[in-house]
C-alpha positions, -999 to +999 in steps of 0.1 A: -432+940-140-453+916-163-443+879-168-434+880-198-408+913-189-402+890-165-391+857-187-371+881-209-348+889-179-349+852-168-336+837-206-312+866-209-297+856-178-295+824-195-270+834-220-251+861-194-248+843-166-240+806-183-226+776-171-257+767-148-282+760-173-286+722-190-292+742-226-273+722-253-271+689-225-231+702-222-223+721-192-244+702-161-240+659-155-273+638-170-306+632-149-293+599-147-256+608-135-279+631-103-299+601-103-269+581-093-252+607-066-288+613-052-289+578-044-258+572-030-262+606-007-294+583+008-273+554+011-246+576+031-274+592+051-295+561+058-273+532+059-290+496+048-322+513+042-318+518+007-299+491+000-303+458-013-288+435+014-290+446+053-253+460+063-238+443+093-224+466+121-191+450+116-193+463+081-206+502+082-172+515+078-159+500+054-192+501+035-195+541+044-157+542+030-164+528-003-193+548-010-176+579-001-150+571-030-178+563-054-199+596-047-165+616-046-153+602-079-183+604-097-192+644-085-154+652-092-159+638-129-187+657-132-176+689-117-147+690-139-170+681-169-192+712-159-165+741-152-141+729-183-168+737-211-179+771-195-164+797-219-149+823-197-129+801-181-094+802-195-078+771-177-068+736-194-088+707-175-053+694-163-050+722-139-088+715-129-080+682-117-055+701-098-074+722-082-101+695-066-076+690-037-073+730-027 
């Protein structure tokens, strides 16, 4: 198969397969919105390294607690952003908010 038989089949899957491309800047969160969970993923796996003032002991957990809200908010925004403008699905974004606790 040549490349460009090849790129064909790659932009038509585009269009078929939907929902996982960042075409139109609608259906995936910004760079900066990844930007912001990527960085508070290393903050959760490397705690005080990447962050601005040491982190006492005494104060991991309810440090680690917080930031688990934060990264949990934000990726539940953005997940329901992503799955309510993909076309094929047929269900209001009420029932999407719903379904984050299934």
């Amino acid at each position: 198969m040549t490349v460009t038989q090849l790129t064909d089949r790659l932009v038509a899957s585009y269009a078929r397969a939907g929902g996982i491309n960042h075409l139109d800047g609608k259906n995936l969160p910004s760079r900066s919105a990844i930007s912001l969970i990527t960085a508070n993923l290393l903050k959760l796996l490397f705690p005080g390294f990447f962050d601005e003032k040491p982190i006492h002991s005494s104060e991991i957990k309810v440090e680690t607690a917080i930031l688990m809200d934060v990264c949990s908010a934000i990726w539940r925004m953005k997940c329901i952003k992503a799955l309510s403008t993909v076309h094929r699905l047929n269900c209001p974004k009420k029932n999407l908010r719903s379904a984050r606790t299934r």
